[in-house]
C-alpha positions as CSV (number, residue, x, y, z in Angstrom):
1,X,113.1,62.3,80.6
2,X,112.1,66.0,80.6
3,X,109.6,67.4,82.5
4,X,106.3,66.5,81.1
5,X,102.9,67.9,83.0
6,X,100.7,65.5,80.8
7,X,102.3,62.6,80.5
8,X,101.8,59.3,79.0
9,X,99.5,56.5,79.1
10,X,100.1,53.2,77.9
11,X,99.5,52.4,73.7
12,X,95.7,51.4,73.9
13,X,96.5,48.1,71.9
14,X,99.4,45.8,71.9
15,X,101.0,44.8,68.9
16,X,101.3,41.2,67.7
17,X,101.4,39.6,64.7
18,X,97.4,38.6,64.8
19,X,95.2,38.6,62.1
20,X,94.4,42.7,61.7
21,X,90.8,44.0,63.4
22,X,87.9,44.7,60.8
23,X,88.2,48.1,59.3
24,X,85.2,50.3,61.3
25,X,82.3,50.7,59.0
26,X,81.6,53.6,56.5
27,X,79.7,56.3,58.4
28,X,77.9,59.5,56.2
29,X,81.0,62.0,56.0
30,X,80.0,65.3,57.7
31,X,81.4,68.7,55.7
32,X,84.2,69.5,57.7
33,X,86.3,73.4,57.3
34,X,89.8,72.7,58.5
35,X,90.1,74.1,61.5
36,X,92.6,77.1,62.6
37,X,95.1,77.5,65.5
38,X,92.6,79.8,66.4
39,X,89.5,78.5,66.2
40,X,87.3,77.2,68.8
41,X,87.8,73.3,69.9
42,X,84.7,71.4,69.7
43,X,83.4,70.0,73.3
44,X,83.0,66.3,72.1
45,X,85.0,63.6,70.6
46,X,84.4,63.6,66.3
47,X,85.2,63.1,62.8
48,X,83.7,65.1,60.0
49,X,84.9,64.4,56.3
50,X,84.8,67.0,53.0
51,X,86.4,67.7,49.9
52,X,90.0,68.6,49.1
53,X,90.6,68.8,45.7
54,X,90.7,66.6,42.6
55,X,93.5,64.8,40.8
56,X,94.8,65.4,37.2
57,X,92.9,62.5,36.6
58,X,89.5,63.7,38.0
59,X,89.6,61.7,41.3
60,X,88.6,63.3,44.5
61,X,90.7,64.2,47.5
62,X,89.2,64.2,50.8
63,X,90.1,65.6,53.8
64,X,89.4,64.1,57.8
65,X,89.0,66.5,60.3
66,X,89.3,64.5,64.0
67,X,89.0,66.2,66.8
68,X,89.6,65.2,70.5
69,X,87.0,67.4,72.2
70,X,90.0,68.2,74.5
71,X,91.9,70.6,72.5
72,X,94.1,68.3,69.9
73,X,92.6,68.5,66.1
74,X,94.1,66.7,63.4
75,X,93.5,66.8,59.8
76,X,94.1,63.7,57.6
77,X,94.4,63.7,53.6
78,X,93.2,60.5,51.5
79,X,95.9,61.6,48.9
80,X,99.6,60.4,50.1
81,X,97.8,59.5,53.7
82,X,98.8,62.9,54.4
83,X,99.1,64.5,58.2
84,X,97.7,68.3,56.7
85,X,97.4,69.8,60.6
86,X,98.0,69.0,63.7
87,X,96.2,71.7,66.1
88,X,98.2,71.5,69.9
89,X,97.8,73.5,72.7
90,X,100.4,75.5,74.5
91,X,101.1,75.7,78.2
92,X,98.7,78.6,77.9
93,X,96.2,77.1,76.1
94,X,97.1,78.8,72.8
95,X,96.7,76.3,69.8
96,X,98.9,76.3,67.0
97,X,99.8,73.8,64.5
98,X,102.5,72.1,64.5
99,X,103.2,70.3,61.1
100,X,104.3,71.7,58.3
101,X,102.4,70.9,55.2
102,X,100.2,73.5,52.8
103,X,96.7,74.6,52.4
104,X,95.6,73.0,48.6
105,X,96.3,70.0,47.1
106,X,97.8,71.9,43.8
107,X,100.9,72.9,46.1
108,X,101.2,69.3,47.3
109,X,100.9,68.1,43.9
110,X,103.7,71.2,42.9
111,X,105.9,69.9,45.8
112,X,106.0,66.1,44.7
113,X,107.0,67.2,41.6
114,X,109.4,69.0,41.9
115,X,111.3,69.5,46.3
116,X,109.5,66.2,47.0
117,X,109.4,66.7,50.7
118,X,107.0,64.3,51.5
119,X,105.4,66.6,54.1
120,X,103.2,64.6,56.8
121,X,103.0,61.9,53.9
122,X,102.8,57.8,55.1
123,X,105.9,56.1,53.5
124,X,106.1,53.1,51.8
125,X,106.6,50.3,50.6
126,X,109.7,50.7,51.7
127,X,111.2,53.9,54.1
128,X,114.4,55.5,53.6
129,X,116.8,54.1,51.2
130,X,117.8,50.7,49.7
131,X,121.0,51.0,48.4
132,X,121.1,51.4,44.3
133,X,117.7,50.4,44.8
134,X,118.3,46.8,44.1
135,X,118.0,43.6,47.1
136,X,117.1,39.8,46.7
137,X,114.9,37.4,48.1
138,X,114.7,34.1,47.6
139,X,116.9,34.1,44.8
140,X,115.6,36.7,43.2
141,X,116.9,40.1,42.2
142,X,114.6,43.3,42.3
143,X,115.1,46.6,41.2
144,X,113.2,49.6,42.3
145,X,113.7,53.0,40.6
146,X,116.1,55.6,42.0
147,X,115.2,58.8,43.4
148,X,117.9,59.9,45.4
149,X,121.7,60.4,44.2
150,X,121.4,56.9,42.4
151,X,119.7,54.8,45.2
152,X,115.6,54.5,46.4
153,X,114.3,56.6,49.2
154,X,110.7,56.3,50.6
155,X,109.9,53.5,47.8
156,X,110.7,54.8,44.7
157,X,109.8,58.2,42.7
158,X,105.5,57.1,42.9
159,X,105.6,55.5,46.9
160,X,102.8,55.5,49.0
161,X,103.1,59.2,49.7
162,X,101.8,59.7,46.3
163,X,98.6,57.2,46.0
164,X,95.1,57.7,46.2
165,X,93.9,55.9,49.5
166,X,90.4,54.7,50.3
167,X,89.0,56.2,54.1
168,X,86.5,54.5,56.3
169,X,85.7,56.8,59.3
170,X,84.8,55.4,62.4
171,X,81.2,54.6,62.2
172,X,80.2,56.0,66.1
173,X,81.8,59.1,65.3
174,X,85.1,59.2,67.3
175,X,88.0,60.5,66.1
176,X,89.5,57.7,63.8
177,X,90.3,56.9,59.8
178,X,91.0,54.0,57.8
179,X,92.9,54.7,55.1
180,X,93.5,51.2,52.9
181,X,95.6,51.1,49.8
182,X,96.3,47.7,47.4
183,X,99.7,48.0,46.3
184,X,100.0,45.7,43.1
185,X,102.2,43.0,42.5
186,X,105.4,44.6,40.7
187,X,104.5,48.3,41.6
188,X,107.3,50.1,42.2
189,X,109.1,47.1,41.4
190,X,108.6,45.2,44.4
191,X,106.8,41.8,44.8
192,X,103.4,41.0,45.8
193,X,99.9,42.4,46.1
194,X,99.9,44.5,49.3
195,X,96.9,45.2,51.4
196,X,98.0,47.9,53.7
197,X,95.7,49.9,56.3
198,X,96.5,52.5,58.6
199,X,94.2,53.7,61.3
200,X,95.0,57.3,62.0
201,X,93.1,58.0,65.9
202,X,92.9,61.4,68.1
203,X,93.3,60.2,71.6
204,X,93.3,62.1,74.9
205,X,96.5,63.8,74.4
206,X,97.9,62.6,70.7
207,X,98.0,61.0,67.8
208,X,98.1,57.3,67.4
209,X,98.8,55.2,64.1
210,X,98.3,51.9,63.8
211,X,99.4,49.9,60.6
212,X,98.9,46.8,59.5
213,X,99.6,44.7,56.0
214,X,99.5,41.6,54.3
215,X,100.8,40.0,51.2
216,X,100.2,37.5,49.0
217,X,103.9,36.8,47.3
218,X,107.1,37.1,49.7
219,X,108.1,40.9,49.8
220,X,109.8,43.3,52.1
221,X,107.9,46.5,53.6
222,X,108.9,49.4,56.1
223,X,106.0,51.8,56.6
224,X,106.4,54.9,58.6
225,X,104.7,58.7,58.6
226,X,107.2,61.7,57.8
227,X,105.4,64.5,59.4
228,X,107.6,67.3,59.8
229,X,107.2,69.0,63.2
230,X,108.0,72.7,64.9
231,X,106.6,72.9,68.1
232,X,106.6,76.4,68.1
233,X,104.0,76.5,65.3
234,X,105.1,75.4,61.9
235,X,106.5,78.4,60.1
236,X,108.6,79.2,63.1
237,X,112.1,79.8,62.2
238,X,114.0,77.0,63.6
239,X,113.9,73.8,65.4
240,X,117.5,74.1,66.6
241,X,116.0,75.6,69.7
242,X,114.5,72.5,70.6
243,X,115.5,69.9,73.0
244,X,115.2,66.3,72.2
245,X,116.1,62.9,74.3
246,X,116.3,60.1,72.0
247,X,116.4,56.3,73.9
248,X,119.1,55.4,71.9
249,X,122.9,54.4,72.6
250,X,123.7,53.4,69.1
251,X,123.0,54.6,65.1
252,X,123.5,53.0,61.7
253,X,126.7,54.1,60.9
254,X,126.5,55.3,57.0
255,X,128.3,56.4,54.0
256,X,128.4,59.5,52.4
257,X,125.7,58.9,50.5
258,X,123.4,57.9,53.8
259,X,123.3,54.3,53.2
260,X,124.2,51.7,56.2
261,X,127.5,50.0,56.4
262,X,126.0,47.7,58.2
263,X,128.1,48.8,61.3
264,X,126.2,50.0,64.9
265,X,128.1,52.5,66.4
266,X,127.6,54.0,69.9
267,X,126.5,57.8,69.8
268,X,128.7,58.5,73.3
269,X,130.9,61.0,72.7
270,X,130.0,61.7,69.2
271,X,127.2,64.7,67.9
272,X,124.6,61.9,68.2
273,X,124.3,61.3,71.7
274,X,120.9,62.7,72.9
275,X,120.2,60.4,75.8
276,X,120.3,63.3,78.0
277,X,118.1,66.0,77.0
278,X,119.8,68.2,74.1
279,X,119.2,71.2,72.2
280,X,119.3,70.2,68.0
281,X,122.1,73.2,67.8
282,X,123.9,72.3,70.3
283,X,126.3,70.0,68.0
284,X,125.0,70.1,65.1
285,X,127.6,72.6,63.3
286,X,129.9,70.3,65.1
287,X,133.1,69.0,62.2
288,X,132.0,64.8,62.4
289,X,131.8,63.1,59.5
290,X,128.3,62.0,59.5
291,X,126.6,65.2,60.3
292,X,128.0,66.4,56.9
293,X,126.6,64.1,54.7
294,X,123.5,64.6,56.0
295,X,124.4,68.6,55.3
296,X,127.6,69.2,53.5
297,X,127.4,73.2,54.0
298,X,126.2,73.6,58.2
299,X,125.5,70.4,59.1
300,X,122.3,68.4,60.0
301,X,120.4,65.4,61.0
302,X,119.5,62.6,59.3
303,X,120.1,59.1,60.4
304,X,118.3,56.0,62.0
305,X,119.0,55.6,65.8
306,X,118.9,52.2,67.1
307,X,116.1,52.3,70.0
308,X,117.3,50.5,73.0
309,X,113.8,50.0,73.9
310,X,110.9,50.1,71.7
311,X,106.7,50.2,72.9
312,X,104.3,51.2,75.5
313,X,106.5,51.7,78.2
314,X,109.3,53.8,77.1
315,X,108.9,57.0,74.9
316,X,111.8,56.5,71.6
317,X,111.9,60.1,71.6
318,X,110.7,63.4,74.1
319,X,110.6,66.9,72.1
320,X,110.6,69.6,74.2
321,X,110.0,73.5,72.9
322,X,111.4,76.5,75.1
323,X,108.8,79.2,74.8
324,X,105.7,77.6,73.7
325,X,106.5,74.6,76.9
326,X,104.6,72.0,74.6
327,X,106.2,68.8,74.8
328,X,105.7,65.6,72.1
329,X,106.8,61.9,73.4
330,X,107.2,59.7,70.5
331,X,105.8,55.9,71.6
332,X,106.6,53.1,68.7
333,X,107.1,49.2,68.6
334,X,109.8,49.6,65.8
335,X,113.8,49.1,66.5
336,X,114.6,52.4,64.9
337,X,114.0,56.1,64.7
338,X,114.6,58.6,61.8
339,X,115.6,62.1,63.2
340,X,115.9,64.6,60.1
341,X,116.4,68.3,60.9
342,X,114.8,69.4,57.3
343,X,118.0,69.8,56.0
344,X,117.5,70.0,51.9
345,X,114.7,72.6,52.8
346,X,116.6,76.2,52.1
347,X,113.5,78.2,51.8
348,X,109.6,77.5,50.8
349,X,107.3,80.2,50.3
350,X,103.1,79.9,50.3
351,X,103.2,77.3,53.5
352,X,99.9,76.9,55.5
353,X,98.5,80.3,56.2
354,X,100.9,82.2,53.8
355,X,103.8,80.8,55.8
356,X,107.2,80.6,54.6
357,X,109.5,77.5,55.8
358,X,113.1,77.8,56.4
359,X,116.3,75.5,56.5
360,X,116.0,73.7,59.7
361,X,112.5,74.9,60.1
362,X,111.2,71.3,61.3
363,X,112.3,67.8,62.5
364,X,110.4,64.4,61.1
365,X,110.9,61.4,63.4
366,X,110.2,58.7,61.2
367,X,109.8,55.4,63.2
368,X,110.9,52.4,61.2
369,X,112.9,49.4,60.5
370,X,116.9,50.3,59.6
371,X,117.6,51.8,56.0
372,X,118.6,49.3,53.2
373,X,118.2,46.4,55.8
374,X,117.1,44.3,52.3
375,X,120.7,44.0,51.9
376,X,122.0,43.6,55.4
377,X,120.8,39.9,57.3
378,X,122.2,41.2,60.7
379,X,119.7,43.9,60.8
380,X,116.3,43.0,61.7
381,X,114.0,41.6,59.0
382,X,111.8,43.7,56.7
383,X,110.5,40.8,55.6
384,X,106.9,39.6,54.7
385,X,105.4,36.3,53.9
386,X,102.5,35.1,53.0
387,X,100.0,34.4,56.0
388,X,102.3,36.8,58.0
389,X,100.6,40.2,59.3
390,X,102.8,43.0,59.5
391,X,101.9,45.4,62.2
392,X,103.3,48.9,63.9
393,X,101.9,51.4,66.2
394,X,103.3,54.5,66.9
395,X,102.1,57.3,68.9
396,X,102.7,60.9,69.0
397,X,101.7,62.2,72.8
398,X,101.4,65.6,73.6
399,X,101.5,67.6,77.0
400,X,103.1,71.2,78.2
401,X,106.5,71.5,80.3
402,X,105.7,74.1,83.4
């Protein structure tokens, strides 16, 4: 792995398929500016919680600022679960953030409608696609609507990234959210009343999300976060500059319209093959096939690698950026990662801070179960019964490269 001067400890909870821990108890929100690359860290651990916005339909939006006392600030939306900032220190102690997202929930609201690029946004019920959005269980045929050249991507047209979710900030003050949603039985045309929380925390050096969900009819659910990263600061021109090791020695092979043919095919010798550490640009212009239906006029990323290892141990993926030196290992306990190099994004103006994002401006890493795996029994189950938790933690670590 690359060089890394802060470097990982272990995920602070194991995953299992337990019954979930209690949500933390309401505290009294605090008002809470966001916070600018440039302002001053706080020197101890909190949360602090004020208003966003309000919905078309007169609902408010609020915003959670956490903040690590160490130099790591996040800011976390109630609408769409939303990642809004991520504040991260260079190797010189310059903090920039590195998401991509904008500064009032009108443009978020502006970009759903229309781009729809899920900035920072939790995903669900189901990531990725499902081919023609239809699948069975038990019998049963199920049809979610299509969003995305005839088949359903991220859940459907009104997924998670687009609902109103209830926050419960921890009650001692540390740097943790709940956010809980109840997903209906039949929303988005998909079985079963949902309970779903995710517990967004600031930790020493990153950002750890912990998910968990329960049903009460069988149904099938893949959660994930698509938080679009630059390491440079978002709003820096490219990502193709960065270098990125994925653990991975095969992918979801896929058609041209990005849906699995059910076939895992090793990344040696082919544009996919990051086990050693590799710049984005490097290949990606390269003429293969898969790298032009994910973007038919230069090229791009956007396909599910199969981890060969998955958890505390073993980082899925290490980001490194040249001239800033910050570095982001990507920890998760699911058996696939989404790398997309922002490839339908040709140019958006009024980004955080006035910025404007450009065509391979950013990279998500989406961890996950495989696309449309619904329809394909060899690839691991999505599925969800009754008395069954589902759980995920992923965690986003950050350090410097000297």
């Amino acid at each position: 792995m690359m060089r890394i001067a802060v470097m990982v400890a272990v995920l602070a909870a194991a995953v299992c398929g337990c019954k979930p821990a209690e949500a933390p108890q309401a505290a009294t929100p605090d008002t809470a500016a966001t916070p600018s690359a440039s302002s001053t860290p706080v020197d101890t651990p909190r949360v602090g919680a004020s208003d966003f916005g309000t919905l078309p339909d007169g609902r408010t939006v609020q915003k959670y600022t956490l903040d690590n006392g160490r130099g790591l600030t996040a800011v976390i939306l109630t609408y769409g679960g939303i990642i809004q900032s991520l504040i991260v220190p260079d190797r010189d102690g310059k903090r920039d953030d590195v998401v991509l997202g904008y500064d009032t929930l009108e443009d978020y609201l502006k970009d759903g409608a229309s781009i729809n690029t899920n900035f920072g946004a939790l995903i669900g019920r189901y990531a990725n696609r499902i081919a023609k959005g239809t699948f069975s269980l038990d019998g049963k045929t199920y049809r979610i609507p299509t969003n995305n050249n005839g088949n359903a991507l991220h859940g459907g047209p009104q997924g998670f990234a687009t609902r109103l979710w209830e926050a419960t900030p921890a009650a001692d003050g540390a740097p943790s959210v709940a956010l809980h949603y109840r997903s209906v039985d039949g929303e988005m045309g998909f079985p079963g009343n949902l309970d779903v929380t995710v517990v967004y925390t600031l930790e020493t050096d990153g950002l750890k999300l912990d998910y968990r969900a329960t049903t009460d009819k069988p149904t099938v659910l893949n959660l994930t976060s698509h938080a679009y990263f630059n390491l440079a600061g978002a709003g820096a021109e490219s990502v193709l500059d960065h270098t990125v090791q994925i653990n991975a020695s095969q992918y979801t092979q896929v058609d041209a319209e990005l849906i699995p043919t059910g076939e895992l095919v090793a990344v040696e010798g082919t544009p996919l093959d990051f086990r050693t550490p590799t710049t984005l640009g490097a290949r990606i212009h390269q003429d293969y096939p898969a790298l032009k239906y994910a973007e038919p006029r230069q090229g791009g990323y956007d396909f599910n690698w199969v981890l060969d290892k998955a958890g505390a141990d073993t980082p899925a993926v290490v980001v490194e950026e040249p001239t800033s030196g910050r570095t982001m290992s990507v920890y998760t306990t699911e058996p696939g990662m989404q790398l997309y190099t922002a490839n339908s994004i040709d140019r958006i103006e009024g980004g955080k801070g006035g910025k404007t994002y450009l065509h391979w401006g950013a990279l998500a890493l989406e961890a996950q179960h495989f696309p449309d795996s619904p329809n394909h029994p060899d690839f691991p189950s999505t599925r969800l019964d009754p008395g069954q938790t589902y759980t995920q933690t992923t965690v986003y670590r950050f350090g410097v490269a000297r």
